[in-house]
N, C-alpha and C positions, 0 to 999 in steps of 0.2 A: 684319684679320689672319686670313690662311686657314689652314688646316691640312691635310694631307696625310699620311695614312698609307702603310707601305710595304708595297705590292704586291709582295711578299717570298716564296719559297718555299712556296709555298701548296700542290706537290702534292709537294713532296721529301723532308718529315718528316710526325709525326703530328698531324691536326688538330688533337685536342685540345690541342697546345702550343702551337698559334696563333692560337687565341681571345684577342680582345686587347678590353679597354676602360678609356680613362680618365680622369680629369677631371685638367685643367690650369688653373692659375690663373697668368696674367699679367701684370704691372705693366708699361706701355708710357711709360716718358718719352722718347720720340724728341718730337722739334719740334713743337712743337704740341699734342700726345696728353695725357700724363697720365693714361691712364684707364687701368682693368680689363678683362681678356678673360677670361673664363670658355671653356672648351673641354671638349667632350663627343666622343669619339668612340670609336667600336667598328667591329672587323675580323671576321670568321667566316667561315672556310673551309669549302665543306660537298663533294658528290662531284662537282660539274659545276663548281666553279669557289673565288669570292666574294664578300661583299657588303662595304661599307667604307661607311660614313657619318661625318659629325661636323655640331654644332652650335654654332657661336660667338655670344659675345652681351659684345658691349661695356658698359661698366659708366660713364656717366658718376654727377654730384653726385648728378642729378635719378633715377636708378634706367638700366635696362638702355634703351641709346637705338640700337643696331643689332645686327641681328641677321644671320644668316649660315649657310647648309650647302649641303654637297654630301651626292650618295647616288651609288653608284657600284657595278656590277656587272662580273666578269669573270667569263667563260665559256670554258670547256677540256673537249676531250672526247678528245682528242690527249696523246703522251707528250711533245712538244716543247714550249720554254718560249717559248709565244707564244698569248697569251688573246684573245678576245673583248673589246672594253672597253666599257661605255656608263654614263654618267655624266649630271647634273642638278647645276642649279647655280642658286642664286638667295637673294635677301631682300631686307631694306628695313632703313631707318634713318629717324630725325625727318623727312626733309625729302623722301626720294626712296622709290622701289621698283628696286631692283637687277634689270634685265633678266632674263628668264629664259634661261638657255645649256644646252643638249641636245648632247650631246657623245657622238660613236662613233666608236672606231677600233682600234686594235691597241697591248699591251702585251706588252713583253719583258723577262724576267727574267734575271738572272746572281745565284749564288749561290758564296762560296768553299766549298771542301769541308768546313768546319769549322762556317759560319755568321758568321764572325767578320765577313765585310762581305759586300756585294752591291749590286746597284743593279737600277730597271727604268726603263727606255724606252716612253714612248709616245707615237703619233702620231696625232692625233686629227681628226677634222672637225666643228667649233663652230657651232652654229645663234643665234644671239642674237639672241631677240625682241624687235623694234622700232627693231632696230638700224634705221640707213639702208642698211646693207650687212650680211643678215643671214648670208649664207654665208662662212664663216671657217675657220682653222685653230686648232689647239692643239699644241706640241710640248712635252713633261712629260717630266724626269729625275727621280725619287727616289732615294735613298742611304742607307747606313748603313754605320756601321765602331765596332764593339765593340771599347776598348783598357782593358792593363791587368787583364786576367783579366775583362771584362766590369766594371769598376767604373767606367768612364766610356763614355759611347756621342756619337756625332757623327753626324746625322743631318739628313735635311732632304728639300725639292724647288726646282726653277726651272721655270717656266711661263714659255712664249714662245706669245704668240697674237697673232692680227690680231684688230683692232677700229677702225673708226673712230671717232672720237670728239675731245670737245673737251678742254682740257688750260688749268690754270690756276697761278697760281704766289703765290695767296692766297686759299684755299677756296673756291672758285669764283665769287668777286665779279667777276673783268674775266677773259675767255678771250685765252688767248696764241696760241693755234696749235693747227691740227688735226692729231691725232698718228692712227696707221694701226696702229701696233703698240701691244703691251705685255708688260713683262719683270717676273716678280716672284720671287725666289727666297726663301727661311724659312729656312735654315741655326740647328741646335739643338745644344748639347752640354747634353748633363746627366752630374751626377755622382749614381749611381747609390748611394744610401744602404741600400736594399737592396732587398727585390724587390716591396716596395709605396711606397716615396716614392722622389724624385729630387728632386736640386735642379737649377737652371741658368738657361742663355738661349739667346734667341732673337734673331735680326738680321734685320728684314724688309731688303731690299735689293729697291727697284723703281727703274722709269722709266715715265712716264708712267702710270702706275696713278693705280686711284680716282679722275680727274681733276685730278693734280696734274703739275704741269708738271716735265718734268727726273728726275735721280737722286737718290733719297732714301733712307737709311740710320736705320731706328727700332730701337732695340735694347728687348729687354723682360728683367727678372727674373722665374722662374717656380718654382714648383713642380709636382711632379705625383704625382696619386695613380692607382695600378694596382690595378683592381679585382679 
């Protein structure tokens, strides 16, 4: 379960109101899962740009069995809404080590005049080490729409990248087919209880991700606390 913050308005209000961190907790019963996600991440806007990280760590019986982050900088020295992007990607779990992915390209913002939604765009070029094919692409959407006087929010991203790789359709025991791409979106609504918890969920929605064969639909319960 990845997560994504939104590369939002970072030079059209004041910084200090978009300093952002928080921990999330997730219950995943989609197919298979059952487990915990623990989620950590923080945004900070400074004068050249931002930095956005997070850290996820699955929770199986036996204690924390994968783990997961991205780190990610955007740079602007420009009045147009079009950043610099360069991002890091990687970890590991019980059984493998999660390639490492280096990621550069351009992100674009749209902000309504209010704040109440926005979205950005980016287009990336994906390095994946040890791929067999390590030169790649990334194309990332992020969103948000505050409804309701801001008492619920709907939020999210979809990542589309090339990757070769192999694809299974029972946790990697017998390989089905070698897939070339992969689609993963996170779509979130929470109901905003107030300006340090939230409740909600989450719908992972992929195809051929993590090496699983096909389209798959894991929804989670969350909470989340704003630091």
């Amino acid at each position: 379960m990845f997560k994504k913050l939104l590369y939002l308005s970072i030079f059209l209000i004041p910084l200090s109101s978009l300093i952002s961190q928080n921990l999330q907790v997730h219950y995943d019963f989609g197919d298979g899962r059952n487990y915990i996600t623990t989620t950590v991440e923080q945004f900070k806007p400074d004068s050249y740009g931002s930095t956005f990280f997070f850290v996820d760590f699955n929770h199986s019986k036996k204690g924390a069995s994968e783990a997961y982050w991205e780190i990610a900088r955007d740079l602007k020295f420009w009045n147009f809404p079009i950043a610099a992007h360069f991002e890091y990607n990687g970890g590991l779990n019980s059984a493998i080590r999660f390639n490492n992915c280096y990621l550069v390209g351009v992100s674009y913002f749209w902000n309504a005049p209010d704040f109440s939604k926005g979205f950005t765009l980016q287009a990336m070029y994906k390095n994946i080490e040890r791929n067999q094919e390590q030169h790649n692409f990334q194309i990332t959407g992020v969103w948000y729409l505050h409804l309701f006087d801001s008492k619920f929010t709907f939020s999210g991203f979809a990542d589309f990248w090339r990757e070769k790789h192999y694809v299974s359709k029972d946790n990697f025991q017998n390989h089905v087919k070698k897939s070339n791409f992969v689609f993963l979106s996170e779509p979130q609504i929470w109901y905003n209880i107030n300006k340090t918890f939230s409740v909600g969920s989450e719908i992972e929605l992929s195809n051929d991700f993590a090496g699983m064969h096909g389209f798959k639909v894991n929804p989670t319960v969350a909470i989340k606390y704003n630091f």
